[in-house]
PALUM-896435 format. One record per residue (C-alpha): x negated, y negated, z. Coordinates in nm, 2 decimals, decimal comma. Example, Ala and Ser with C-alpha at 12.3 -4.5 7.8 and 13.67 -1.06 7.14 Angstrom:
BEGIN
      X      Y      Z
  -1,23   0,45   0,78
  -1,37   0,11   0,71
//
This chain:
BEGIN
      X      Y      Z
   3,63  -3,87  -1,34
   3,26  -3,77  -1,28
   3,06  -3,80  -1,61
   2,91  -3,48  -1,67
   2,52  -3,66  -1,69
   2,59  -3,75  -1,27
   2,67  -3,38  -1,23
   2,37  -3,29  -1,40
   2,14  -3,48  -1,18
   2,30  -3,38  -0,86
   2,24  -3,06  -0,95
   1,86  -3,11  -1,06
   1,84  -3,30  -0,73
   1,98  -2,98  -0,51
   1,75  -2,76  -0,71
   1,45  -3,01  -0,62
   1,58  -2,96  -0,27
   1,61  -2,61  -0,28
   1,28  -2,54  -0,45
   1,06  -2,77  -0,20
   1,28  -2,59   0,04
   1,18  -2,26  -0,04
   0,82  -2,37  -0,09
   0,82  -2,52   0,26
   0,95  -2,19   0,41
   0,72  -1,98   0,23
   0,40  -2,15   0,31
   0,51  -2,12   0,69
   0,59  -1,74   0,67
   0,21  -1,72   0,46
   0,10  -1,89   0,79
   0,24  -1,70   1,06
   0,09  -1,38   0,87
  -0,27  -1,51   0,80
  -0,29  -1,62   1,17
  -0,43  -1,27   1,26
  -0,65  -1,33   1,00
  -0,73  -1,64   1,14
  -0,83  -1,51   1,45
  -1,04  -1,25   1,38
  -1,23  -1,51   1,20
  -1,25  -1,73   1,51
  -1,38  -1,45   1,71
  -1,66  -1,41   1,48
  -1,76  -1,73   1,46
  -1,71  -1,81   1,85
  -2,04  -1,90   1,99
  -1,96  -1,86   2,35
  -1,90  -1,50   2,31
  -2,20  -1,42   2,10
  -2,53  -1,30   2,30
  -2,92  -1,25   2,18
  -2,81  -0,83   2,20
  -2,55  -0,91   1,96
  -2,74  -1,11   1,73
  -3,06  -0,88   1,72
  -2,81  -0,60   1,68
  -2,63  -0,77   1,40
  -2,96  -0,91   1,21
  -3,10  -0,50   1,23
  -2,72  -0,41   1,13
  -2,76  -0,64   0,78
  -3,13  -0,58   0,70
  -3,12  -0,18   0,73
  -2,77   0,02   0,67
  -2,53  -0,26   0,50
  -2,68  -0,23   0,18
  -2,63   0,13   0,20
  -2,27   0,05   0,33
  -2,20  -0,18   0,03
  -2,29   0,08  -0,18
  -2,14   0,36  -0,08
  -1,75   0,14  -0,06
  -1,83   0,05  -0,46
  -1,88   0,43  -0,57
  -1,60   0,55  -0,34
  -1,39   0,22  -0,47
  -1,48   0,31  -0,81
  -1,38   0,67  -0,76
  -1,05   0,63  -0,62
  -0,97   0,40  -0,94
  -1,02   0,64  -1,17
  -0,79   0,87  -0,97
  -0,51   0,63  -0,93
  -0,54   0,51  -1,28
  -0,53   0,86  -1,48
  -0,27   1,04  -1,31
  -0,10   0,72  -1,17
   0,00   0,53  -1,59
   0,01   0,89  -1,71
   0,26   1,06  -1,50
   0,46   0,70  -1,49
   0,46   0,70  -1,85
   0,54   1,10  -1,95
   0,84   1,03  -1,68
   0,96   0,65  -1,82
   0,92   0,77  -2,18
   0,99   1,17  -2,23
   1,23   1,41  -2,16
   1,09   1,76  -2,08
   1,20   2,09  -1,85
   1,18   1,92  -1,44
   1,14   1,58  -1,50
   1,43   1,46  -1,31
   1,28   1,64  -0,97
   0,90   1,56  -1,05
   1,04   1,15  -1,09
   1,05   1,17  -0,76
   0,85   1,46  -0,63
   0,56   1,27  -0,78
   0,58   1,01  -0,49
   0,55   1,27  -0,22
   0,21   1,24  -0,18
   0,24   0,86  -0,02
   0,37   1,03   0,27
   0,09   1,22   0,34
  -0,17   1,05   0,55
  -0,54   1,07   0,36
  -0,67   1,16   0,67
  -0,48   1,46   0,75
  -0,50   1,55   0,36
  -0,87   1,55   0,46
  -0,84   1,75   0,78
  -0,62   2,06   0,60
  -0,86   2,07   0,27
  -1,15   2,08   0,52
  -1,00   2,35   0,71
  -0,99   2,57   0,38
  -1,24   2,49   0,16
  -1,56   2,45   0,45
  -1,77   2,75   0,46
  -1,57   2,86   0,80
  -1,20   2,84   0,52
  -0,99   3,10   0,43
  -1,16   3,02   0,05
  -1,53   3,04   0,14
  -1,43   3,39   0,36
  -1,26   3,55   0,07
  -1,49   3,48  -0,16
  -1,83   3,62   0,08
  -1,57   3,91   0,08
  -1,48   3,97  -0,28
  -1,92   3,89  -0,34
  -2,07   4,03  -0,07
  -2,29   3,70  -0,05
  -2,34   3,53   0,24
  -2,36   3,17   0,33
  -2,66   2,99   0,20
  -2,66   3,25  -0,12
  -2,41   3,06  -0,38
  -2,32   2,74  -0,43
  -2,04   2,53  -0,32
  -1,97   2,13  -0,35
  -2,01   1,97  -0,03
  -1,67   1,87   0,10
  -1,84   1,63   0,36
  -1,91   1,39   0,10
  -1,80   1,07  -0,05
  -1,66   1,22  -0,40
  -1,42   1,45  -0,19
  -1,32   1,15   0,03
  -1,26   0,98  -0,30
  -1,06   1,23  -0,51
  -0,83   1,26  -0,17
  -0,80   0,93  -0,14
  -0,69   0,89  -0,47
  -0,45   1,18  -0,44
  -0,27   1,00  -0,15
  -0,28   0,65  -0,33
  -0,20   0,72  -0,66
   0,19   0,69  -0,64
   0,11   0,31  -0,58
   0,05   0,27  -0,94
   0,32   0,56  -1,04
   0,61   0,38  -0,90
   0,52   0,02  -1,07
   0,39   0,21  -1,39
   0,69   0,37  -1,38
   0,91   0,08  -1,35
   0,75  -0,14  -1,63
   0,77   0,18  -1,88
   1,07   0,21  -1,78
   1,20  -0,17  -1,88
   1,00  -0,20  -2,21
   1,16  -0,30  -2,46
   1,19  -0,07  -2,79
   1,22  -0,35  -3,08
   0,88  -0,47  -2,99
   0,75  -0,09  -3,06
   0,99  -0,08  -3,36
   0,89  -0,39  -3,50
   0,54  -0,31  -3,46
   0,58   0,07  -3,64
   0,74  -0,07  -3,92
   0,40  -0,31  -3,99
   0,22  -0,03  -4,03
   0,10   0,03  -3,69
   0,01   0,36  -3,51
   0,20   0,51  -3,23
  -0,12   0,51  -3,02
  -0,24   0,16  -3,13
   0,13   0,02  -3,07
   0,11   0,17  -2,74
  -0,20  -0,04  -2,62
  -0,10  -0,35  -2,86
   0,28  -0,36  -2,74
   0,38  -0,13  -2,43
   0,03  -0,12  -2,23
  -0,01  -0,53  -2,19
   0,40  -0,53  -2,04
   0,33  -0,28  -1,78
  -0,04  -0,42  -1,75
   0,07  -0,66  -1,41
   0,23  -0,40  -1,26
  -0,07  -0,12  -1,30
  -0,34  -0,41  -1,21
  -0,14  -0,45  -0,87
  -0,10  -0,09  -0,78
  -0,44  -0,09  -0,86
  -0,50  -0,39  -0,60
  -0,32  -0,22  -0,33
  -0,50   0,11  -0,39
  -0,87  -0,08  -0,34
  -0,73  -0,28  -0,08
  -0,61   0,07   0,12
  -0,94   0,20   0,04
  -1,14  -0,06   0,18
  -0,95  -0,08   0,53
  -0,92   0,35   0,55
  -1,09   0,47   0,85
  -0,97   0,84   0,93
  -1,08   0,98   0,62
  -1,42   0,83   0,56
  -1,52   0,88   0,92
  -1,44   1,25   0,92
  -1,59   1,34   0,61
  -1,93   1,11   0,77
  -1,89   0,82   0,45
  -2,12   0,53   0,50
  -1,87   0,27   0,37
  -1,79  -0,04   0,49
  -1,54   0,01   0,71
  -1,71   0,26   0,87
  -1,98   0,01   0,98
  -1,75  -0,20   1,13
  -1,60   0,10   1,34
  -1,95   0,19   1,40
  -2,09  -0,18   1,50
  -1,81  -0,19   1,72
  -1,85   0,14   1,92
  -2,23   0,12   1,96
  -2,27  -0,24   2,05
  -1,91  -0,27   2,23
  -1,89  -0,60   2,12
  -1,58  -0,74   1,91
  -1,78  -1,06   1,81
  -2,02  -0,80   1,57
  -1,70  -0,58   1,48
  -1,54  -0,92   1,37
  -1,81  -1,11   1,14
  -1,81  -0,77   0,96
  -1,46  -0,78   0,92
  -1,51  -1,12   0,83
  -1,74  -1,00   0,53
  -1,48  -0,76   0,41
  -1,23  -1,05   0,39
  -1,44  -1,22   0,15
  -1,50  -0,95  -0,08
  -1,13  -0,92  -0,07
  -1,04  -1,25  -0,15
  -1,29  -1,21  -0,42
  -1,12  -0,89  -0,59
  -0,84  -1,07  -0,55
  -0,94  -1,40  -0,69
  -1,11  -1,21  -1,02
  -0,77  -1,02  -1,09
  -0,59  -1,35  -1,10
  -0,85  -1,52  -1,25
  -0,88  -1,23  -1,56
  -0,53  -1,23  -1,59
  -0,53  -1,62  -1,71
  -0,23  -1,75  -1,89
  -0,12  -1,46  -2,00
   0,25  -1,39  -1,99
   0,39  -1,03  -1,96
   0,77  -1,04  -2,02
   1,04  -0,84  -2,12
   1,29  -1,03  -2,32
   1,51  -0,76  -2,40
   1,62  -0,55  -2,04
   1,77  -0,27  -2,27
   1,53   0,05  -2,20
   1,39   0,23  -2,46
   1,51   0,58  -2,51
   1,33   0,84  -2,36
   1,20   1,15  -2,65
   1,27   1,49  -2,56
   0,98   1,71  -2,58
   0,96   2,07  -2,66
   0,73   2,37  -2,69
   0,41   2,32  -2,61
   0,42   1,96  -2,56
   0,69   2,00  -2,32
   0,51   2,26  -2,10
   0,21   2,03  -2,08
   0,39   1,73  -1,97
   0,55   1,96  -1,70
   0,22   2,05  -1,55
   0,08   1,73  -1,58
   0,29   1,59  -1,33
   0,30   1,92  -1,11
  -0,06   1,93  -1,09
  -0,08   1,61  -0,89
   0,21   1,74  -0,68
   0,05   2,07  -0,61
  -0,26   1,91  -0,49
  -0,14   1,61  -0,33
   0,17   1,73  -0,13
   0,24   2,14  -0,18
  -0,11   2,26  -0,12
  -0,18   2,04   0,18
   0,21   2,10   0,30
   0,12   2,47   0,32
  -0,23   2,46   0,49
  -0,02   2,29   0,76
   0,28   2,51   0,79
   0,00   2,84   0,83
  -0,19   2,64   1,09
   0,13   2,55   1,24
   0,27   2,95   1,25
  -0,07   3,07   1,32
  -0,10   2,86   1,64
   0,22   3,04   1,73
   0,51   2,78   1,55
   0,57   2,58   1,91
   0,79   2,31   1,87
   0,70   2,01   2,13
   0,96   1,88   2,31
   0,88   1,53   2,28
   0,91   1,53   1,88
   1,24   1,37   1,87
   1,08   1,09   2,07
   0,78   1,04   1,83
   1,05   1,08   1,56
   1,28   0,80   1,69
   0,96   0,57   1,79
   0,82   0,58   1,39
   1,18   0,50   1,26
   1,23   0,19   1,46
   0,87   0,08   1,41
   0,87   0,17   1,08
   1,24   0,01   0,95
   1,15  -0,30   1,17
   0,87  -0,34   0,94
   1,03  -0,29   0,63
   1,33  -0,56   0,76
   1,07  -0,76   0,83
   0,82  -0,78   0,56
   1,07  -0,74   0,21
   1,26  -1,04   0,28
   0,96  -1,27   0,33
   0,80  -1,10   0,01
   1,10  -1,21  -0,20
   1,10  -1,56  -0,06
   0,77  -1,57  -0,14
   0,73  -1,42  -0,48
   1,06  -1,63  -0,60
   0,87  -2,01  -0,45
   0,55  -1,95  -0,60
   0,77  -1,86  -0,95
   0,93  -2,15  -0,92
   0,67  -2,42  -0,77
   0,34  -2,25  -0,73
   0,18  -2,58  -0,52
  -0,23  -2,54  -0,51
  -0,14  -2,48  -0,10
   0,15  -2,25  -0,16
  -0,11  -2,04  -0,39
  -0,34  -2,09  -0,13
  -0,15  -1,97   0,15
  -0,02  -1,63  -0,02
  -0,40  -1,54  -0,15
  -0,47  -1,55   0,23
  -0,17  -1,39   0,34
  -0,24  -1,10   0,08
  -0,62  -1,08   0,27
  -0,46  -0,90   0,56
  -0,41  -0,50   0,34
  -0,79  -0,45   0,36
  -0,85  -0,58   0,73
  -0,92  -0,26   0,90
  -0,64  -0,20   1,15
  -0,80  -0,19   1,51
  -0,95  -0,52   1,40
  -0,61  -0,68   1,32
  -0,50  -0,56   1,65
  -0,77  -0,72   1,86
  -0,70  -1,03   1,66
  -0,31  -0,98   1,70
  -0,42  -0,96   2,08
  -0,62  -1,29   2,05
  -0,28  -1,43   1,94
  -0,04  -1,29   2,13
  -0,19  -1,34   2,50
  -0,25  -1,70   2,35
   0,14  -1,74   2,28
   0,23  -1,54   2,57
   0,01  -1,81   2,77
   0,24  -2,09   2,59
   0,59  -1,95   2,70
   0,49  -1,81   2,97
   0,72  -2,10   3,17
   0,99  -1,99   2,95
   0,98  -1,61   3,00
   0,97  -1,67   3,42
   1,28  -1,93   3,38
   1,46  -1,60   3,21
   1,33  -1,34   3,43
   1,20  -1,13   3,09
   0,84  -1,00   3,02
   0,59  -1,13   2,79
   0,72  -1,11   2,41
   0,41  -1,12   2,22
   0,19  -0,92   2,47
   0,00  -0,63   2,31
   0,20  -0,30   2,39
   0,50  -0,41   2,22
   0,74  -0,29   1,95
   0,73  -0,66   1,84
   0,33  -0,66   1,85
   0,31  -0,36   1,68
   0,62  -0,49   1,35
   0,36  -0,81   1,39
   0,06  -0,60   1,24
   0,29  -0,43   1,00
   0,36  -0,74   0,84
   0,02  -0,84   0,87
  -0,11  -0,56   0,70
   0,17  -0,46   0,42
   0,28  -0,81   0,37
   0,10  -0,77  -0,01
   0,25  -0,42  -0,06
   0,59  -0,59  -0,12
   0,46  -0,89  -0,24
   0,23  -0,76  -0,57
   0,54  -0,47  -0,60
   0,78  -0,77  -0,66
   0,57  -1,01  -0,81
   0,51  -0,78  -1,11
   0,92  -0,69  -1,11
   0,93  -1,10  -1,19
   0,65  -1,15  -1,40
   0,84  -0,94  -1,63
   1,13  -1,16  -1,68
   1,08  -1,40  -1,93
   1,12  -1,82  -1,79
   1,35  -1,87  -2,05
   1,60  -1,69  -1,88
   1,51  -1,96  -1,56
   1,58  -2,22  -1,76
   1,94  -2,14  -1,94
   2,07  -2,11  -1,58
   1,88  -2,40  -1,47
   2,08  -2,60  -1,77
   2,37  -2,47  -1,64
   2,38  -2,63  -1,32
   2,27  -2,27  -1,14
   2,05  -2,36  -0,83
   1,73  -2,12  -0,73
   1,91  -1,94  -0,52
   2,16  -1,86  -0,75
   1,93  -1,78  -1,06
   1,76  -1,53  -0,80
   2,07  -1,36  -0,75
   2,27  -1,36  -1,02
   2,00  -1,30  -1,29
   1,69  -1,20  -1,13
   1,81  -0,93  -0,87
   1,98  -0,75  -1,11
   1,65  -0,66  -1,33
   1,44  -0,65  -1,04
   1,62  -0,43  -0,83
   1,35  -0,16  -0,90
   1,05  -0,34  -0,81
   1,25  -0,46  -0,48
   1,31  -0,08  -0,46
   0,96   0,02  -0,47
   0,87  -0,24  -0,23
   1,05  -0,09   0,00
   0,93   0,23  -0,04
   0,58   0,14  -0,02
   0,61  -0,06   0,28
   0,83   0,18   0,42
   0,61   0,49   0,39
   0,32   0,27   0,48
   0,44   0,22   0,81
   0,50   0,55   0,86
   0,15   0,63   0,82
  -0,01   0,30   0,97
  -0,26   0,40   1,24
  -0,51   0,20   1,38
  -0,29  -0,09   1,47
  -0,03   0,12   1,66
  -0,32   0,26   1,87
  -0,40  -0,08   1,99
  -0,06  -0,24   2,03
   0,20   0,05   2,08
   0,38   0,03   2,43
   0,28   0,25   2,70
   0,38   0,58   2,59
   0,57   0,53   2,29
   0,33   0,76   2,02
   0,46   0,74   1,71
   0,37   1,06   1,45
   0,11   0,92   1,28
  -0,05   0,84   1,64
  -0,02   1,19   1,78
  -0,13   1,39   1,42
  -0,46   1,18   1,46
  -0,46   1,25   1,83
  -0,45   1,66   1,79
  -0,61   1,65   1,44
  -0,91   1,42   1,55
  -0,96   1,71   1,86
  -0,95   1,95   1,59
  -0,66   2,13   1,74
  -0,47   2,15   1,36
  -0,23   2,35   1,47
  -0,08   2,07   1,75
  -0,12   1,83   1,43
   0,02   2,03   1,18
   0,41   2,00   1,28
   0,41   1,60   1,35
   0,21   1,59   1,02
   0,50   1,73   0,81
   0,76   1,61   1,02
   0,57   1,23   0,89
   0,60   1,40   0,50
   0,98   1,48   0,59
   1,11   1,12   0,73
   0,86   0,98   0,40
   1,06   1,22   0,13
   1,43   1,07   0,27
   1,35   0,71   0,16
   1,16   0,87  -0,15
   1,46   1,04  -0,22
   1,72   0,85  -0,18
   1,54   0,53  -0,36
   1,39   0,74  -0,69
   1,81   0,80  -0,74
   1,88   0,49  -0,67
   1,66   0,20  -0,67
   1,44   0,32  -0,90
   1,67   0,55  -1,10
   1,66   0,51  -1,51
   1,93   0,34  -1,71
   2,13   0,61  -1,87
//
């Protein structure tokens, strides 16, 4: 008979295997997405590409308008922080914790505003609060004033690009706030309550460090979608970063100038992203009992100002927005185009390809650098999660870069089959490529803050048990993380949806996706065109929103 001690290392020796394994695999999916990356910073470092027009263009570029550039990204960073953060923990926590009148349908209604682009937020708010809006006209009409005569704030500025911005971002740190309130565990509280302390003390001493990670990288993902946004900063005329990059590339044509910008972005990236980890130190944020805390049912007036806390965001991130579009679209005479079922069907398959894509490389990811977390494994995800803030038409040039470069490299392969180039820009495959460029973090901070929730001493009784990684991931893991796998999902999912720039570039030849053709019409001011692809983008965004708030995301009862 085998002694039990020879069983014991055969199974530490397969769960060697299987971590270095993992490991291994992970750092080669973190390669294949920071190659992109890698290219764009080729490009702006190629010499052979770089002329003396370029270079005196750049030199004026970084001693006149970037400091203005810099500044104007921190104060509309800063803004859309605040944003995210207030309504983001406190609608996450009134639905984890209470029970007042419509909190089942706000759980989910709350997320709706993901699903609306910022930039066409921008375009219908525009449309009625300018002095041309239905606002401004009934107002001169109620007055008598005319323009000029009272004042209004300036919608062209970078505080309203900010407080929309935030409106479409904040669900990011709803959904993980949410989650993490949702799994806290009520002894700590009680335990803490009984010594004496506060409710509001416990709540920053006990609950608010458990559901810290998961706030911090909703927060992340929120900056990081900030600092690549286009549409909405260059409609409301926003000097920020990215801006400059769009606008060093359109004035110099030159993608050498566009790229050591982005190049510049990356950095600051990485170093938001080093300071969070590095802040974050050795602390360890873990649930050790999974039983959910009991939500308390609210009444009276407490009740009826939970209820409009989380309608407000709803009304002013989704509803009011919604409507602007439906009375552009019936005013412009409610034509349906015929070729909406084909931009319907184009955004599904782009959009599912990148959620099959990107969520099971997350979780491969998140589980290895759990279990190992190698100096280049931790190396290799901090550059893979670079690619959120590269701004989109970059990525796509630098996706080009790579593709024709691979498509050069199998090009004897594809004639011996008789089949067109796999990797050439124009592709569905191209375009999924860029989606898990760009969103690859989305599911990875989402699930990385589901596991740092789970205590290691629950790693280590399977471990002792003869349990390999694999099977610790899914017989205990999955089980509590099935939320913040959920969520992932969501994000990435509605992400795609939305994802622009990129799908300009390296869409096929006529296959327009919704997004693509709401910022064709909306860009041309023609709202009405925009207005029914728009909602049709916020409809295919509420099925997953739905479906996963009752599901994946759904409370413990």
């Amino acid at each position: 008979m085998t002694p039990i001690s020879t069983l014991r290392r055969g199974a530490a020796s397969t769960g060697v295997f299987s971590t270095q394994l993992l490991e291994a695999g992970s750092i080669l999916g973190s390669l294949v997405v920071v190659l992109p990356i890698v290219a764009v910073v080729w490009l702006a470092f190629s010499s052979t590409q770089a002329d003396p027009v370029t270079e005196g263009a750049l030199a004026h570029l970084f001693g006149t308008v970037l400091p203005r550039y810099t500044l104007t990204t921190a104060k509309l960073a800063a803004m859309v922080l605040v944003v995210v953060l207030w309504v983001g923990v406190s609608t996450g926590w009134l639905v984890a914790a209470y029970d007042f009148p419509g909190r089942r349908v706000l759980a989910w209604m709350l997320v709706l505003p993901l699903s609306t682009p910022a930039f066409v937020m921008a375009y219908a708010y525009t449309d009625f609060l300018a002095s041309y809006g239905a606002l401004q006209r009934s107002f001169r009409a109620l007055t008598g004033l005319r323009v000029g005569e009272y004042w209004f704030p300036d919608i062209h500025s970078w505080p309203a690009a900010g407080l929309f911005l935030g409106l479409a971002l904040y669900p990011y740190v709803y959904l993980l706030a949410r989650a993490a309130f949702a799994d806290r565990s009520p002894s700590l509280a009680d335990a803490a309550r009984s010594l004496g302390m506060s409710r509001r003390r416990a709540w920053w001493r006990i609950t608010w460090p458990v559901a810290r990670p998961a706030v911090v990288a909703g927060c992340a993902l929120a900056l990081m979608e900030t600092l690549a946004d286009f549409g909405t900063v260059s409609y409301f005329s926003v000097d920020s970063f990215t801006a400059g990059i769009y606008r060093a590339w359109q004035a110099m044509g030159d993608r050498v100038g566009a790229a050591r910008l982005a190049t510049m972005l990356l950095v600051l990236v990485v170093a938001l992203l080093l300071v969070e980890r590095g802040q974050r130190g050795r602390m360890q944020f873990h649930v050790r009992n999974p039983r959910p805390a009991p939500r308390v049912r609210l009444s009276g007036g407490a009740a009826l100002r939970a209820t409009l806390a989380c309608t407000l965001p709803i009304l002013l991130g989704f509803a009011l927005p919604a409507t602007l579009l439906v009375v552009e679209w019936i005013d412009g005479g409610a034509v349906l185009d015929a070729r909406l079922p084909d931009w319907i069907r184009n955004t599904a398959i782009l959009a599912g390809g990148g959620v099959l894509v990107v969520l099971p490389g997350a979780l491969v990811a998140t589980y290895a650098a759990r279990l190992g977390a190698a100096p280049m494994l931790r190396g290799a995800l901090l550059l893979a999660n670079t690619g959120y803030a590269l701004p989109g038409v970059v990525l796509g040039v630098g996706l080009l870069i790579l593709s024709g470069w691979l498509d050069r490299v199998l090009a004897p392969v594809t004639a011996a089959l008789g089949v067109p180039a796999l990797f050439a820009g124009g592709s569905a495959l191209a375009c999924i490529y860029a989606y898990a460029v760009r969103f690859f973090p989305v599911a990875y901070q989402s699930i990385e803050s589901g596991l740092a929730r789970i205590g290691p001493s629950m790693d280590q009784s399977a471990r002792s048990l003869g349990r390999r990684p694999l099977q610790v991931l899914r017989e205990i893991h999955w089980p509590l993380m099935r939320r913040s796998v959920g969520a992932a999902a969501l994000l990435v999912f509605i992400d795609c949806l939305k994802e622009l720039p990129a799908t300009l570039v390296l869409r096929p030849f006529d296959f327009d996706t919704l997004a693509v053709v709401t910022y064709q019409f909306a860009s041309d001011e023609r709202l009405a065109e925009a207005a029914l692809p728009a909602l049709m983008i916020v409809l295919v965004g509420a099925i997953p929103v739905v479906w996963l708030s009752r599901v994946a995301l759904a409370e413990r009862r």
